[in-house]
C-alpha positions as CSV (number, residue, x, y, z in Angstrom):
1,X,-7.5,-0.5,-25.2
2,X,-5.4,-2.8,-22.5
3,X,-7.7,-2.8,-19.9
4,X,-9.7,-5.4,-18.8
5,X,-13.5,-5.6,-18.9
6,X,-14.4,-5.0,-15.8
7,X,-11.6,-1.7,-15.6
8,X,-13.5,-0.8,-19.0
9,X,-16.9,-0.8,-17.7
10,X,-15.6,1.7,-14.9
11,X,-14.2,3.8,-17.3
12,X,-16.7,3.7,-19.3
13,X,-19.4,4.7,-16.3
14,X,-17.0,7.2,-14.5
15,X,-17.0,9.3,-17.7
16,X,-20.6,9.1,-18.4
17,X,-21.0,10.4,-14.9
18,X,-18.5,13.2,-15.5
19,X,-20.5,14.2,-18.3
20,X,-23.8,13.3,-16.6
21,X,-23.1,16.1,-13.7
22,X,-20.8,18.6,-15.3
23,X,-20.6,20.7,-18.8
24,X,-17.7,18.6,-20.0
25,X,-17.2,15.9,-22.2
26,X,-14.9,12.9,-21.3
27,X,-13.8,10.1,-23.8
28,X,-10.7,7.5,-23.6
29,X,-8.8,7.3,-26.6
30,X,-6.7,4.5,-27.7
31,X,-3.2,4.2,-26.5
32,X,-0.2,4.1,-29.1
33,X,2.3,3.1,-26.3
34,X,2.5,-0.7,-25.3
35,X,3.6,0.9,-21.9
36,X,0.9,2.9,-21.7
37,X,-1.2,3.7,-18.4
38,X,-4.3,1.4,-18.4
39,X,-6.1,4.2,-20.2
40,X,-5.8,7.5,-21.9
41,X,-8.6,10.2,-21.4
42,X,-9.8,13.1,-23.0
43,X,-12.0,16.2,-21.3
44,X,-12.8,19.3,-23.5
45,X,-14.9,21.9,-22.5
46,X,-15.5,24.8,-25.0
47,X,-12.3,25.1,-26.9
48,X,-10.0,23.4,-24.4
49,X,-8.9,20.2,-23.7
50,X,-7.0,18.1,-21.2
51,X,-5.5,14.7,-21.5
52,X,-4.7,12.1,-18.7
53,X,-2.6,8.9,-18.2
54,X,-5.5,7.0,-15.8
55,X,-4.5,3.9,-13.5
56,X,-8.1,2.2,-12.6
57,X,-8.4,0.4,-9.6
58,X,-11.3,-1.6,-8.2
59,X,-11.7,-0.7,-4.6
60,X,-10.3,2.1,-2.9
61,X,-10.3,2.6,0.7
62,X,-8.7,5.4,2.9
63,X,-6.3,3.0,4.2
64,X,-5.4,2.2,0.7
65,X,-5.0,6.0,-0.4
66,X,-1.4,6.5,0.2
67,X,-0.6,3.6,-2.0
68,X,-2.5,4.5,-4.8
69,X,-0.8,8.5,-4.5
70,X,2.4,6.9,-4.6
71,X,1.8,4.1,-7.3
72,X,0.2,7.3,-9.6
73,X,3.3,9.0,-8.8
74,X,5.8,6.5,-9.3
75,X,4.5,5.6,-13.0
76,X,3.5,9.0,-14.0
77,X,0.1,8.7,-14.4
78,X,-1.9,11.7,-13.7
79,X,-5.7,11.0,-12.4
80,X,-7.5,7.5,-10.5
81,X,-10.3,6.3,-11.3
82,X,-12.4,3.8,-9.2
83,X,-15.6,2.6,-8.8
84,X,-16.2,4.7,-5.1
85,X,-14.4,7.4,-3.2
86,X,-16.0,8.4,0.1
87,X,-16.4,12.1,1.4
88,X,-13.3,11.3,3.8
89,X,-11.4,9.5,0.9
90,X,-12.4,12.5,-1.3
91,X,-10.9,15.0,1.2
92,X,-7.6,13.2,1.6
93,X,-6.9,12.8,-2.1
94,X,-7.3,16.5,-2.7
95,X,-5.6,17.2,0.5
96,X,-2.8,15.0,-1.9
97,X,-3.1,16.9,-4.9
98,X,-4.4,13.7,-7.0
99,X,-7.2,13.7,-9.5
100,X,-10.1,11.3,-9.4
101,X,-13.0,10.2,-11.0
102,X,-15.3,7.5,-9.8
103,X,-18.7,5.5,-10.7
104,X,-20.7,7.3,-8.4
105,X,-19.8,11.1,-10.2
106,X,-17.6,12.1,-7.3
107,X,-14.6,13.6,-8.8
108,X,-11.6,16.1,-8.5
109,X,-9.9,17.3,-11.3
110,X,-7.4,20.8,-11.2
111,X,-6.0,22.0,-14.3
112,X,-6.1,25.4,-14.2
113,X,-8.6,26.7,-15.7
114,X,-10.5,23.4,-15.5
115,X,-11.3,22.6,-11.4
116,X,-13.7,20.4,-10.4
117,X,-14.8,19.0,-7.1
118,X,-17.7,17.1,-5.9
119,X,-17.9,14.3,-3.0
120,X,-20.6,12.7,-1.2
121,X,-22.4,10.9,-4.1
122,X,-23.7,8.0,-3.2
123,X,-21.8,4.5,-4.0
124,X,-23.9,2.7,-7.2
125,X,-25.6,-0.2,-5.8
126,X,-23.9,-3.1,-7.3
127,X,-20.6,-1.7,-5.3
128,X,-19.4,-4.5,-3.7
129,X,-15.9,-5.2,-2.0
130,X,-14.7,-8.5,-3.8
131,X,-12.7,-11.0,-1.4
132,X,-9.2,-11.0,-2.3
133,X,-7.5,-14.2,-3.4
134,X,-5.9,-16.3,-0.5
135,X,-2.3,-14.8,-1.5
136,X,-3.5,-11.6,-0.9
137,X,-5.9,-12.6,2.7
138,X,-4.0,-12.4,5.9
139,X,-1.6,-15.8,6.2
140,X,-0.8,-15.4,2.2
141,X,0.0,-11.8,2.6
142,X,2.6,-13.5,5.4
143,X,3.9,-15.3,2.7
144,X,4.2,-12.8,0.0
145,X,6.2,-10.5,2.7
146,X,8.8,-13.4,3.1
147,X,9.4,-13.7,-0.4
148,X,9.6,-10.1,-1.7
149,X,11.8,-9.4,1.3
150,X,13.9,-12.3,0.7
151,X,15.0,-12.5,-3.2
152,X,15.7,-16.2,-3.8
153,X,13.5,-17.7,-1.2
154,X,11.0,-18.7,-3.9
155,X,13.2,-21.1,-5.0
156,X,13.6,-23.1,-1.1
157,X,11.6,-26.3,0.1
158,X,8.3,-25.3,1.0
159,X,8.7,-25.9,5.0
160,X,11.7,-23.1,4.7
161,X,9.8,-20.2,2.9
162,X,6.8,-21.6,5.7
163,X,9.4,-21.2,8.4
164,X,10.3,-17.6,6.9
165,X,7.0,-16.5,7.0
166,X,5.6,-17.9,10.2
167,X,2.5,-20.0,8.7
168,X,1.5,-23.4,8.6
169,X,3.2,-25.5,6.2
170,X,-0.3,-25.9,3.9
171,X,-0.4,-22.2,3.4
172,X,2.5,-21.8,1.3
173,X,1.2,-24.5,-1.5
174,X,-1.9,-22.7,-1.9
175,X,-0.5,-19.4,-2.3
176,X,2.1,-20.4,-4.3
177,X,-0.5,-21.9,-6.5
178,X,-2.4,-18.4,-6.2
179,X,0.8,-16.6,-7.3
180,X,0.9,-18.8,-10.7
181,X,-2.4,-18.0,-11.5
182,X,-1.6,-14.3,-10.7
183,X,1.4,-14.1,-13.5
184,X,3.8,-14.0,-10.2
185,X,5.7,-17.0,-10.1
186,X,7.0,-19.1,-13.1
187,X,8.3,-23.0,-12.8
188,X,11.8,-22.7,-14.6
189,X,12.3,-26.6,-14.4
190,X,15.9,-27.7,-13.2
191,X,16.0,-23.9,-11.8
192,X,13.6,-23.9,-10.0
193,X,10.8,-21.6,-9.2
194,X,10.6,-17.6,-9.9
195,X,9.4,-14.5,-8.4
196,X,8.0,-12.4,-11.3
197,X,6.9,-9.3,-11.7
198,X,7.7,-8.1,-8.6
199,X,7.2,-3.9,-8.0
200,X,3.4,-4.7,-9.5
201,X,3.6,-7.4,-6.6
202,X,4.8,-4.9,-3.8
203,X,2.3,-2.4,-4.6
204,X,-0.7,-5.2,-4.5
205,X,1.1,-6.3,-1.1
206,X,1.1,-2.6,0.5
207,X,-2.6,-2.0,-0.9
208,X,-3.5,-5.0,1.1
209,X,-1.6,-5.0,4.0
210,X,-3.8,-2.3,6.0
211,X,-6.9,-3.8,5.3
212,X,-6.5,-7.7,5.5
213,X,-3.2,-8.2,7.8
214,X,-2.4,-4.9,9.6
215,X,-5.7,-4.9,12.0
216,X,-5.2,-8.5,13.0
217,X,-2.0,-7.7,14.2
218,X,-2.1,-4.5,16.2
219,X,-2.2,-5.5,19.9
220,X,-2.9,-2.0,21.3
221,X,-2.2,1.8,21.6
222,X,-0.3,3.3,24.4
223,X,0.8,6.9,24.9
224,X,4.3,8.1,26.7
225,X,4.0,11.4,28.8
226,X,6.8,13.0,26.6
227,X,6.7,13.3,23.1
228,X,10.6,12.8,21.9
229,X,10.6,9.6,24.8
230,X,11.6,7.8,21.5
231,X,15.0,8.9,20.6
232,X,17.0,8.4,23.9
233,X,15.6,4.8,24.6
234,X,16.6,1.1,23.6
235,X,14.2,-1.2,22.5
236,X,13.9,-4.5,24.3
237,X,14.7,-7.6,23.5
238,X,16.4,-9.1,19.8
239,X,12.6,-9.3,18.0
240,X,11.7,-6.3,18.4
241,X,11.5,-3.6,16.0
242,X,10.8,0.4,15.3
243,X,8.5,0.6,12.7
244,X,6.5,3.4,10.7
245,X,7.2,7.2,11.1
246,X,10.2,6.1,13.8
247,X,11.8,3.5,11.7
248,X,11.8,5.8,8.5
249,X,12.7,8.9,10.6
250,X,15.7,6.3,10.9
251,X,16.2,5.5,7.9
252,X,16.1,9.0,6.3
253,X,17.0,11.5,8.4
254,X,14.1,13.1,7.0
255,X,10.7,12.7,8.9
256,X,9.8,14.3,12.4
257,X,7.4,11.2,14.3
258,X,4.3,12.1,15.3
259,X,3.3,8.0,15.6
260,X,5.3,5.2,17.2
261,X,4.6,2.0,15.8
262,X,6.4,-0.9,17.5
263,X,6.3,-4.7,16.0
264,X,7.6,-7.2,19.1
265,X,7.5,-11.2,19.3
266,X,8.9,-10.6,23.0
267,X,5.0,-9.6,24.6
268,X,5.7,-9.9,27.9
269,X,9.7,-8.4,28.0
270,X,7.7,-5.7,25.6
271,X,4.9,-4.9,28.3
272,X,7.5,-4.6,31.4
273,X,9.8,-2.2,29.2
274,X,6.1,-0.5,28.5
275,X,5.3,0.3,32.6
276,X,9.4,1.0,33.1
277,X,9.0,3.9,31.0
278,X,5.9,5.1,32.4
279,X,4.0,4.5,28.8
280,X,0.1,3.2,29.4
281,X,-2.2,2.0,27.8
282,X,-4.4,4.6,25.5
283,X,-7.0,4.0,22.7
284,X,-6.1,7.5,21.4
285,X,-2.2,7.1,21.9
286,X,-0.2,7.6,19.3
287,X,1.9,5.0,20.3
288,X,0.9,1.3,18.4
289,X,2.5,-1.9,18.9
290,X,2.1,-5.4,16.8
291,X,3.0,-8.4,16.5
292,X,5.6,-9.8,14.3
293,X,4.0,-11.8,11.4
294,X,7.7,-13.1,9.9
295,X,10.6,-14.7,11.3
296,X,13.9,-13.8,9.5
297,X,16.4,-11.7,10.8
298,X,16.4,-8.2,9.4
299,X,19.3,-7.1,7.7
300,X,22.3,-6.1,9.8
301,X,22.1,-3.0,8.7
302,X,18.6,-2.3,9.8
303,X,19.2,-3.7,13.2
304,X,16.5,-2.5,15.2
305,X,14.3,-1.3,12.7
306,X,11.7,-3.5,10.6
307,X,12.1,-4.5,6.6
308,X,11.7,-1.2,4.4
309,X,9.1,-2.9,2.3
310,X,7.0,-2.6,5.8
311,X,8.0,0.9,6.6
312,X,7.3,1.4,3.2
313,X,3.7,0.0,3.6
314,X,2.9,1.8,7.4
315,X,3.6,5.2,5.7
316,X,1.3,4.5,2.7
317,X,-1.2,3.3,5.1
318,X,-1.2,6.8,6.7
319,X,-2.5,8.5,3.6
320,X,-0.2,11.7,5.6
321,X,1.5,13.5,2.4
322,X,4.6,13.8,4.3
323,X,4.8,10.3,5.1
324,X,3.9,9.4,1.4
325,X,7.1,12.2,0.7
326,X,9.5,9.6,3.0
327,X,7.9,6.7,1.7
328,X,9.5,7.6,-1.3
329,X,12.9,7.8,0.1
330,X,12.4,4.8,1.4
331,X,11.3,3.3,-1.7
332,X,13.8,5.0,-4.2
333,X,16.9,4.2,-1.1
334,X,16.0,1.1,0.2
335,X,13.6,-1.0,-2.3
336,X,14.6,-0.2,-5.9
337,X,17.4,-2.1,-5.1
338,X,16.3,-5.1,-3.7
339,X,13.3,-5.6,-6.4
340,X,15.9,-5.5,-9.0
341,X,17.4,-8.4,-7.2
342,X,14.8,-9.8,-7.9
């Protein structure tokens, strides 16, 4: 089997669980395609049995739900399994339609006539969140942005991809080091350096993004006394940016808001536009603004509207199934394209 050991072990518990709180009986069997899923499983009950392409991932966290839904769905696999889903987590990946199983026995599984579904087991006690590499920490994530947005800027002095990504010059050596170790970047010797690897690298950078970066950015929530106040209105100021439901409602033609998400360099033109238009400050808005963590112009196309690879990532983070729907658009429209560029 191509997993590692620590995706083995689990496997290996998540089925014994299964087995361990239902009547079923749950096995992986080896894989006969080298682009197989990271494992193939096997439930029977009775005379019937299922099979499943399974993608294992380490942590899972509500913000990091829509990624995985989408990452299942873009590589037709069929079922997660992790080592802990919460109630809340549990909830919103049935809400989803996708199948889990996890260390703790938690577990959703619907194929008719087989339907399973228990939450609120308690996490095993050697759970533990592991601290990401430094690529994947705030200022690397920065970095990793710049370059997946940016095809070719691997290759530029060290001070330009810093400039790029707003970070101190230091930062770019070590995670250029990090993305080596990772399998991400290659040294190609007269030609210079290359990005690798790079849709397995965009879904690390949007699993990451709302949990390491995101939060450090967001400067507050406001709320506007009418709901459309979005669509007749001009942003203010060059660096400043739609992002999330707005900027994909956009892009697609496809998505009706229900959150404005706003990414601005310009604070203080940003916060005299805010009173103009008689939008306050409210921790239950559903208005968000952030900072910009980059410093490249967007394409000229885009022109008020942030990089799809971070629309892309503020839907995810939603875990809403209709914003995982238009994340898709955005992904098959806009991304494909530029990660073949790559």
């Amino acid at each position: 089997m191509r997993t590692r050991t620590a995706e083995n072990k689990i496997l290996r518990t998540a089925l014994e669980k299964l087995e361990s709180t239902t009547e079923l009986t749950a096995e992986v069997y080896p894989e006969v395609n080298p682009e197989a899923p990271d494992a193939l499983i096997r439930i029977t009950w009775q005379d019937r049995e299922w099979h499943f392409a399974a993608e294992v991932k380490h942590i899972l966290t509500p913000t990091m739900i829509g990624a995985a839904v989408e990452q299942l769905r873009r590589h037709a696999k069929d079922i997660l399994v992790t080592r802990y889903v919460t109630a809340q987590a549990a909830e919103m990946l049935k809400e989803t339609g996708t199948q889990f199983l996890d260390t703790a026995g938690n577990a959703y599984l619907n194929e008719p006539p087989l339907f399973v579904f228990i939450k609120g087991n308690e996490p095993p006690e050697e759970t533990t969140k592991k601290h990401p590499i430094r690529a994947f920490r705030p200022t690397g994530l920065q970095v990793v942005f710049a370059l997946i947005c940016n095809p070719g800027l691997e290759k530029a002095q060290y001070r330009e991809i810093a400039q790029a990504a707003d970070v101190a010059l230091g930062t770019v050596g070590w995670v250029m080091q990090d993305l080596r170790q990772t399998g991400n970047l290659v040294e190609m010797g007269r030609r210079g350096r290359r990005l690798i690897n790079r849709e397995k690298l965009l879904a690390r950078w949007v699993t990451e993004y709302p949990e390491q970066l995101r939060p450090k950015k967001l400067l507050g929530t406001f709320k506007a006394a009418n709901a459309d106040w979005w669509r007749e209105i001009e942003l203010p100021g060059p660096e400043t940016y739609w992002g999330g439901e707005i900027a994909a409602a956009k892009l697609t033609q496809h998505l009706k808001p229900q959150t404005a998400t706003i990414y601005t360099r310009e604070l203080k033109v940003l916060f005299e536009w805010l009173i103009k238009n008689r939008i306050r400050q409210d921790p239950d808005g559903n208005i968000e603004i952030l900072r910009n963590f980059w410093n490249f112009e967007p394409d000229r196309e885009y022109h008020t509207l942030t990089h799809p690879v971070l629309i892309y990532a503020d839907l995810l983070a939603t875990a809403d199934p209709r914003n995982i729907e238009t994340a898709k658009m955005v992904y098959d429209n806009e991304i494909a394209r530029l990660i073949r560029e790559g």
